[in-house]
C-alpha positions as CSV (number, residue, x, y, z in Angstrom):
1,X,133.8,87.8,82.1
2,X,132.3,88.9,84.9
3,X,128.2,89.1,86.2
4,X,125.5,85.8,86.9
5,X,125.0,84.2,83.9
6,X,127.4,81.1,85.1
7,X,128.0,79.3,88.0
8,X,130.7,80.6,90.6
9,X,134.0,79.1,91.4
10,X,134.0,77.3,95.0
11,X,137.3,76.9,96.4
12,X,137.7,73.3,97.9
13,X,137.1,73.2,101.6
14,X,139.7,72.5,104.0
15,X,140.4,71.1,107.5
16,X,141.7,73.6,110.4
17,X,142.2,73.8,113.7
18,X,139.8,71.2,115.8
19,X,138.0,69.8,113.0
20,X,138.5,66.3,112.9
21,X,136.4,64.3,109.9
22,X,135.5,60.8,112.3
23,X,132.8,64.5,113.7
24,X,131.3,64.4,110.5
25,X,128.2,61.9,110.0
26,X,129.4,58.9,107.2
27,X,126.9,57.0,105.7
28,X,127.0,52.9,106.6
29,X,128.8,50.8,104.0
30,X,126.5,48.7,101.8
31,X,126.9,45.3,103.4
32,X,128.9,42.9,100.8
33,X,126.8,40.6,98.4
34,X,128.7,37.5,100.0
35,X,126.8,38.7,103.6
36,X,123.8,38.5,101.9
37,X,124.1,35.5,100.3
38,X,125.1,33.6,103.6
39,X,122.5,35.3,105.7
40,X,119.8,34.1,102.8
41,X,121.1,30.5,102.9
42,X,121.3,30.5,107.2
43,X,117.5,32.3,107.0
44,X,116.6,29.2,104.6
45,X,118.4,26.3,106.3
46,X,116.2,27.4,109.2
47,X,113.4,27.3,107.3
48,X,114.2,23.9,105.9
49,X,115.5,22.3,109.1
50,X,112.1,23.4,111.1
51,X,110.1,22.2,107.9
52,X,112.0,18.9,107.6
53,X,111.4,18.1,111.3
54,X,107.8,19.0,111.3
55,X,107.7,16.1,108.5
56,X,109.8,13.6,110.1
57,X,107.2,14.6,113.3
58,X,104.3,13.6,111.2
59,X,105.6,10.8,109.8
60,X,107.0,9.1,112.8
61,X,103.0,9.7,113.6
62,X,102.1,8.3,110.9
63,X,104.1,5.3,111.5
64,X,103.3,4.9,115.3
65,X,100.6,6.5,116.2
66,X,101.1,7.9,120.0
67,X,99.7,6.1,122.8
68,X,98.8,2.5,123.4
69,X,97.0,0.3,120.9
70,X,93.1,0.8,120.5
71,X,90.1,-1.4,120.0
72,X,90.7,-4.9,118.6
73,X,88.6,-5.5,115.7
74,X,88.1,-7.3,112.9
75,X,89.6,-6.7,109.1
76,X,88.2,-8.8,106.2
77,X,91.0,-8.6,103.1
78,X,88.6,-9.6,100.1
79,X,90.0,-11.9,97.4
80,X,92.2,-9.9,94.7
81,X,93.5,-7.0,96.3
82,X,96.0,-5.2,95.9
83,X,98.8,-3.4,98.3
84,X,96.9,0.0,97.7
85,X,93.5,-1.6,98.5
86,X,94.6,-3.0,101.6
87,X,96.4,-0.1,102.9
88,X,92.9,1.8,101.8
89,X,91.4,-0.6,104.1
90,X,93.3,-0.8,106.9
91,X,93.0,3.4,107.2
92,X,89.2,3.5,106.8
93,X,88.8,0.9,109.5
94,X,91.4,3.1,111.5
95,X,94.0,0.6,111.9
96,X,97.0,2.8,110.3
97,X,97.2,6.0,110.7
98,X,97.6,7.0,106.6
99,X,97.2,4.5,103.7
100,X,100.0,6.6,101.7
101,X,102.5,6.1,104.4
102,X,101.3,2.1,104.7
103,X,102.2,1.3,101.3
104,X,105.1,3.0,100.8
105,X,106.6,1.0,104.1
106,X,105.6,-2.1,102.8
107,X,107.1,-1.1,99.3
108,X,110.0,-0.5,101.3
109,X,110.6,-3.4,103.1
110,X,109.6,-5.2,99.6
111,X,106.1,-6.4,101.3
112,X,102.6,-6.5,100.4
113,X,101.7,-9.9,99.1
114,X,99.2,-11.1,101.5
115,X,96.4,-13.5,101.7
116,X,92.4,-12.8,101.7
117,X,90.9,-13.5,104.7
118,X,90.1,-12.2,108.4
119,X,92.3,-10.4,110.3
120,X,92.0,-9.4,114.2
121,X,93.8,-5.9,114.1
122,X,93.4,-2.9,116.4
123,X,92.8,0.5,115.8
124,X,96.2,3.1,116.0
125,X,98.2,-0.1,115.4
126,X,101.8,0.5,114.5
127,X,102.6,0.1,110.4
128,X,105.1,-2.8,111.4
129,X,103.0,-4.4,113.8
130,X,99.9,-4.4,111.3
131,X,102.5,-5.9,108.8
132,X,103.4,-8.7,111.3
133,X,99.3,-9.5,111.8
134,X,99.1,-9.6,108.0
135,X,102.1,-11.7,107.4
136,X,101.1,-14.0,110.1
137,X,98.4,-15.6,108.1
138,X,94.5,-15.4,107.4
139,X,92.2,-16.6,109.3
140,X,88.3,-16.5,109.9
141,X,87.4,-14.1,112.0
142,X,86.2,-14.4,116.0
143,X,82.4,-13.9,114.1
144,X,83.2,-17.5,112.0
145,X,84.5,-19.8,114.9
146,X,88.1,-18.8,114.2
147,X,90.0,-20.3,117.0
148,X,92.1,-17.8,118.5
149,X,95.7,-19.1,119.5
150,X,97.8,-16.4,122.1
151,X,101.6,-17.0,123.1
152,X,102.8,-14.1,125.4
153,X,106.6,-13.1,125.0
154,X,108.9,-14.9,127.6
155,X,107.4,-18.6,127.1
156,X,109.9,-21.2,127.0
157,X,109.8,-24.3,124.7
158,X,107.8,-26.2,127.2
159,X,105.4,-23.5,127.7
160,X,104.6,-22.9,124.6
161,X,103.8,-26.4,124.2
162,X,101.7,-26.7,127.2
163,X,100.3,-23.2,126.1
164,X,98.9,-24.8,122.5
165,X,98.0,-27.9,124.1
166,X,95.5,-26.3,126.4
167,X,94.2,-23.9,123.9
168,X,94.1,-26.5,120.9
169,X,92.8,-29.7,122.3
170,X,92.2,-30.8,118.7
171,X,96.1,-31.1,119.0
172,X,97.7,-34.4,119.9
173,X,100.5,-34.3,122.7
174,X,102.9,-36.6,121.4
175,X,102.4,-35.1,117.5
176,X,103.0,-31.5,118.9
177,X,106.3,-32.5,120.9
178,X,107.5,-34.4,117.8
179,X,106.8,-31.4,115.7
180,X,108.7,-29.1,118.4
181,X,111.7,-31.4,118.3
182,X,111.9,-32.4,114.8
183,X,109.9,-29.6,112.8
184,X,109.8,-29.2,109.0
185,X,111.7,-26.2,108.6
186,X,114.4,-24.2,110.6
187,X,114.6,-20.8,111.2
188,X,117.0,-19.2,109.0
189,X,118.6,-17.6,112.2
190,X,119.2,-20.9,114.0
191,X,122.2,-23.1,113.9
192,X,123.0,-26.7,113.8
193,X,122.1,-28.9,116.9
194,X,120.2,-26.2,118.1
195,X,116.5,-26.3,119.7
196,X,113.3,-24.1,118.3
197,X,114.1,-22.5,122.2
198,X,113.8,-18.8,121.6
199,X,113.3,-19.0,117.6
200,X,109.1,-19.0,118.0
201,X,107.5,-15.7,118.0
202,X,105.2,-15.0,120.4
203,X,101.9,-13.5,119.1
204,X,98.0,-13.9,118.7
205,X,97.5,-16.1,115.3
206,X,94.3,-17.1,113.9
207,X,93.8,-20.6,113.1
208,X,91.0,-22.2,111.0
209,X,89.3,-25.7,111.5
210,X,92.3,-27.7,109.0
211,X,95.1,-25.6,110.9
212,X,93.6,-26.7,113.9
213,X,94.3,-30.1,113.6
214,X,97.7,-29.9,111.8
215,X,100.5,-29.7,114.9
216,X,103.6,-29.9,111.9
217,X,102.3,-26.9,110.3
218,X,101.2,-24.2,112.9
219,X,104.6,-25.2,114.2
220,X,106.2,-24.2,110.7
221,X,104.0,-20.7,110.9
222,X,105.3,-19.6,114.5
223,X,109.0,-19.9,113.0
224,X,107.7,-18.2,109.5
225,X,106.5,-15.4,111.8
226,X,109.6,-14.9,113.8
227,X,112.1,-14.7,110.8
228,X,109.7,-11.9,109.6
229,X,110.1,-10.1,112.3
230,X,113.6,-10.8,112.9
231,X,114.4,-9.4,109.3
232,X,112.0,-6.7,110.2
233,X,114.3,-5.6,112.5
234,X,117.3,-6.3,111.1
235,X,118.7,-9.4,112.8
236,X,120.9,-10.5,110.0
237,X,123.1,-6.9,110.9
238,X,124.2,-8.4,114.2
239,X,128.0,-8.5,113.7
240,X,128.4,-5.1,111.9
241,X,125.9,-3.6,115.0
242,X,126.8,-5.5,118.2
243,X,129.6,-7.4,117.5
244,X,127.7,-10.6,118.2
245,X,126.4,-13.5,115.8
246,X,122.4,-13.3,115.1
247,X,121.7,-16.0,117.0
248,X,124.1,-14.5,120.4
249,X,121.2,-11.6,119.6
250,X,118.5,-13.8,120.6
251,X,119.9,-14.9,123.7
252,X,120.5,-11.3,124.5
253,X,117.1,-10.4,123.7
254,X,115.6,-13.5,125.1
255,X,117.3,-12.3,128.7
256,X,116.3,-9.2,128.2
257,X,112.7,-10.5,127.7
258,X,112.6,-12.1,131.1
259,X,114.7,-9.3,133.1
260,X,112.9,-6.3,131.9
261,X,109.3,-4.9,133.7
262,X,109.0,-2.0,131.6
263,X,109.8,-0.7,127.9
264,X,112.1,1.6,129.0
265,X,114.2,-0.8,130.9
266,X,115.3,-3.6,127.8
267,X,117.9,-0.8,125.7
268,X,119.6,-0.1,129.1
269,X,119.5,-4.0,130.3
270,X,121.3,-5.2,126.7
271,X,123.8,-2.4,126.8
272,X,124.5,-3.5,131.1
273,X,124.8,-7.3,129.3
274,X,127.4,-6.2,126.2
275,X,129.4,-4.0,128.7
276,X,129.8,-7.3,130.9
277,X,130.4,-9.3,127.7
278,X,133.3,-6.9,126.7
279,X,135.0,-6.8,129.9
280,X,134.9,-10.6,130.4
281,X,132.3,-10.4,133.7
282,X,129.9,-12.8,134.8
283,X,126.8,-11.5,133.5
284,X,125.1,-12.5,137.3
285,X,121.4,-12.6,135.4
286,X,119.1,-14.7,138.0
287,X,116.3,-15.7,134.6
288,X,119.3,-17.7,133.4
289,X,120.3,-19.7,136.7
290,X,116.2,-20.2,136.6
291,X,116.3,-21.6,133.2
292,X,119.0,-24.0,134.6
293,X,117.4,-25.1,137.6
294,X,114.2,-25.1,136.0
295,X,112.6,-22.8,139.0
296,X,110.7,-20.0,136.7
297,X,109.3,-18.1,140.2
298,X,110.6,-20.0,143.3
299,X,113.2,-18.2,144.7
300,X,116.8,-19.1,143.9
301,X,119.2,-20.6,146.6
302,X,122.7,-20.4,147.3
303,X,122.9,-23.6,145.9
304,X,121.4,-22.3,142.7
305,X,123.8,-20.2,142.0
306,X,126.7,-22.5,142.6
307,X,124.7,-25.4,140.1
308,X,127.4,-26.5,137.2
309,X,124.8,-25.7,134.1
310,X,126.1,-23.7,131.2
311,X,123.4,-21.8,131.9
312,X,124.6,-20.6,135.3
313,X,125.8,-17.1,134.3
314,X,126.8,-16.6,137.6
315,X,130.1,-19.0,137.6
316,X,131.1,-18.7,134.3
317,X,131.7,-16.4,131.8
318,X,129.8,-15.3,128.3
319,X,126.3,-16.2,126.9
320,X,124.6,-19.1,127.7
321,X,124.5,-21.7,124.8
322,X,120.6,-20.6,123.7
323,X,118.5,-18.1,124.4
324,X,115.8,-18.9,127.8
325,X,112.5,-18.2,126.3
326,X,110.4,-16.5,123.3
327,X,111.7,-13.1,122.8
328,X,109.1,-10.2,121.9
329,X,109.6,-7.7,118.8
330,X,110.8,-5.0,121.8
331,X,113.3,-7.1,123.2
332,X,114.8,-7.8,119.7
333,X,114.8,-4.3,118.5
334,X,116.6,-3.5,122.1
335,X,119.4,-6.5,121.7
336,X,120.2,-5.0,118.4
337,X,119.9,-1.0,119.6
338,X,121.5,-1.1,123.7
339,X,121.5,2.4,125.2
340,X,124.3,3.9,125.3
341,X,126.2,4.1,128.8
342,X,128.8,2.5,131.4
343,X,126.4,0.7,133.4
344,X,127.6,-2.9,134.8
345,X,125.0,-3.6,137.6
346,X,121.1,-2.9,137.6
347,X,118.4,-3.6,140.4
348,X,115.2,-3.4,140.5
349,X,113.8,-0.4,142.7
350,X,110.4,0.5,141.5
351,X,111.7,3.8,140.8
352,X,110.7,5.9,139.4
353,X,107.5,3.5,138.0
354,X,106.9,0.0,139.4
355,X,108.8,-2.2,138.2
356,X,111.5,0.1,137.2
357,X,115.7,-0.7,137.3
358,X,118.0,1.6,138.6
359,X,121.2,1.2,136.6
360,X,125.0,1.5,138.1
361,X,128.2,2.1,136.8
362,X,129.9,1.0,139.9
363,X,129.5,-1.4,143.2
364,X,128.8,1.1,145.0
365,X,126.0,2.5,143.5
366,X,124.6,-0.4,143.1
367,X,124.4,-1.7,146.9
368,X,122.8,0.9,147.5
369,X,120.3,0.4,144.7
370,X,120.0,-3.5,146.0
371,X,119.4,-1.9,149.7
372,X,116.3,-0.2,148.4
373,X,115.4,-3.6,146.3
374,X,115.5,-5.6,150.0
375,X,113.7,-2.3,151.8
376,X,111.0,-2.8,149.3
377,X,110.9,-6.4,149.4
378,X,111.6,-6.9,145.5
379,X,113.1,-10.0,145.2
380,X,116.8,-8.6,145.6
C-alpha cells in the first residue's frame, strides 16, 4: 500500500569511506555500583577519622588541660559524697577541666573512694594529678592550721628525713630514723633487704595536729602514696615493657630524676640508659658516683670516679643496687615509656633551652657536644 498513513521504512545506516565511529560523541559509562560504594566508605572514613581525632583532641584537654598548673586553692570534700559529687566539685571550683571526663577516669582506674576533708588543689590540675592529691589523704585546710609538709622529687633517704625534721619539729629524731629504717609496711614494689631509698613519693601532703606527731604513720602514707602512683602508671608492666624488673624501673627513673633539667629530657635520658644496658656499657652517670661518694654538688674528682662503690657506674657494669633519690611521677612515666632512638652519650648544652641535653649516637658527636658543655662552663 502505498501514501502517509504509516511510518516509512529507513534503511540501516552504514560506515564508508573516512568515517571512523571513535568521531562520533559516546556517552560516559555509568560508573559501577562497587565505585560508589568505596568512594562512599573513603568519603566517610574521612569524616570519621577527622571526627574521632577532634574527640581524642578534646579529651586529652579534658584530661590535661594545656599549660602549667593554676592557682592553688583550697577544696573542702563534705562528709558522704559520692564520686559524682566530687568530680561536680572539683569542676565548679575549676580544678578538672569536666566532671564527666573525671569520673569516668576514676571509674576506670577503679577509684573514687575518698575521704571528707580539705584538700590544697590547683585550678587546670591534671585528672591524675588531682587523683594523687585526693588519694594522698585529708587534711585541714591552710585556713584551720593544717600543717603543710613539701618533699621535692630527687631527695634522698637522708633528705627526706632532714626535710620532715625541719618542717615537723613535733617529730622526734630518733622516732623518725627508726620509722625510715624499720617502717610498718613495705612498698609492694620493693624487695627483700632493701631500703625505703627511692620508694617515697615526693609530694605536698597535708597533715593534721595527731598526724603531726605520729613519725610511724606519715612514714606509712608517703609509701601508700607512691604505690598509687606507681600503679597509676603502670609499674607492675616493667618486664613486658622494658625488659627490666619494677624495682630496676625505679632506679632508672630515680637517675633520670637527678640527670634531667627539663621535661623533655627524662624519655630520651631512660632510652640513652637501656641502650647502654643492652649493649653491656658503663652507663658513665655522674648522680650515681655522687650518691657513692656522698658529694650531691661538689664537683667530682678523678678519684671519684675510680672509688670501688657499686654505685660507681663508671667502673662497672649495670644498674646500681637501688635507685639514688625520690623519683617524681614524670621520671616514672619516662623509665617505663624511653624515646625511641640510638643515642649512647648525652651532655648538657643549654641548647636549645637552658638546661637542655644534646643526645649522640656516637663519640664523636658527642665531644663535640661536651666541647660546647666546657665552652659554656656547664659542669662537663
Amino acid at each position: 500500500m502505498t501514501g502517509d498513513s504509516g511510518p516509512r521504512y529507513q534503511p540501516p545506516v552504514t560506515l564508508s569511506g573516512g568515517d571512523d565511529p571513535q568521531d562520533w560523541d559516546w556517552l560516559p559509562r555509568r560508573t559501577s555500583t562497587l565505585t560508589r560504594a568505596v568512594i562512599i566508605l573513603a568519603s566517610l572514613g574521612v569524616v570519621l577519622l577527622i571526627a574521632s581525632l577532634w574527640v581524642k583532641s578534646w579529651i586529652d584537654d579534658r584530661l590535661d588541660p594545656p599549660g602549667d598548673e593554676g592557682s592553688e586553692l583550697v577544696v573542702n570534700i563534705p562528709q558522704g559524697a559520692s564520686t559524682n559529687d566530687i568530680a561536680r566539685i572539683l569542676e565548679e571550683q575549676g580544678v578538672v577541666a569536666n566532671s564527666t571526663v573525671f569520673r569516668y577516669y576514676l571509674r576506670y582506674k577503679d577509684s573514687g573512694d575518698f575521704q571528707a576533708g580539705n584538700y590544697v588543689l590547683n585550678e587546670d590540675m591534671s585528672v591524675w594529678r588531682a587523683k594523687d592529691v585526693l588519694l594522698a589523704g585529708p587534711a585541714p585546710g591552710p585556713t584551720d592550721d593544717a600543717l603543710r609538709v613539701v618533699l621535692p622529687e630527687g631527695l634522698t633517704l637522708v633528705q627526706i628525713r632532714a626535710q620532715l625534721l625541719e618542717q615537723l619539729p613535733t617529730f622526734n629524731g630518733e622516732d623518725l630514723a627508726r620509722a625510715l629504717a624499720f617502717p610498718p609496711r613495705r612498698s609492694a614494689y620493693q624487695p627483700a633487704n632493701s631500703t625505703l631509698e627511692g620508694m617515697l613519693f615526693p609530694d605536698t601532703y597535708l597533715l593534721d595536729s595527731a598526724t603531726s606527731e605520729d613519725e610511724a604513720a606519715l612514714v606509712v602514707r608517703l609509701i601508700n602514696q607512691f604505690d598509687a602512683v606507681a600503679s597509676e602508671v603502670g609499674l607492675e608492666a616493667a618486664p613486658d615493657t622494658v625488659g627490666v624488673t619494677p624495682y630496676e624501673a625505679v632506679i632508672v627513673a630515680s637517675l633520670i630524676e637527678k640527670e634531667a633539667l627539663i621535661d623533655e629530657d627524662r624519655a630520651k635520658i631512660a632510652r640513652v640508659i637501656y641502650n647502654r644496658l643492652v649493649l653491656g656499657w658503663p652507663l658513665q652517670i655522674d648522680a650515681a658516683v655522687r650518691y657513692a661518694v656522698n658529694k650531691p654538688s661538689d664537683p667530682l674528682t678523678l678519684s671519684d670516679l675510680d672509688v670501688d662503690n657499686p654505685y660507681n657506674v663508671y667502673n662497672r657494669t649495670g644498674l646500681p643496687p637501688g635507685p639514688i633519690a625520690a623519683p617524681g611521677r614524670d621520671s616514672l612515666v619516662a623509665a617505663l615509656n624511653p624515646a625511641e632512638g640510638f643515642w649512647m652519650f648525652y651532655a648538657r648544652t643549654d641548647d636549645p633551652v637552658p638546661g637542655a641535653h644534646t643526645f649522640s649516637a656516637n663519640a664523636q658527636e658527642h665531644e663535640a657536644a661536651v666541647a660546647i658543655c666546657r665552652e659554656r662552663n656547664l659542669g662537663c
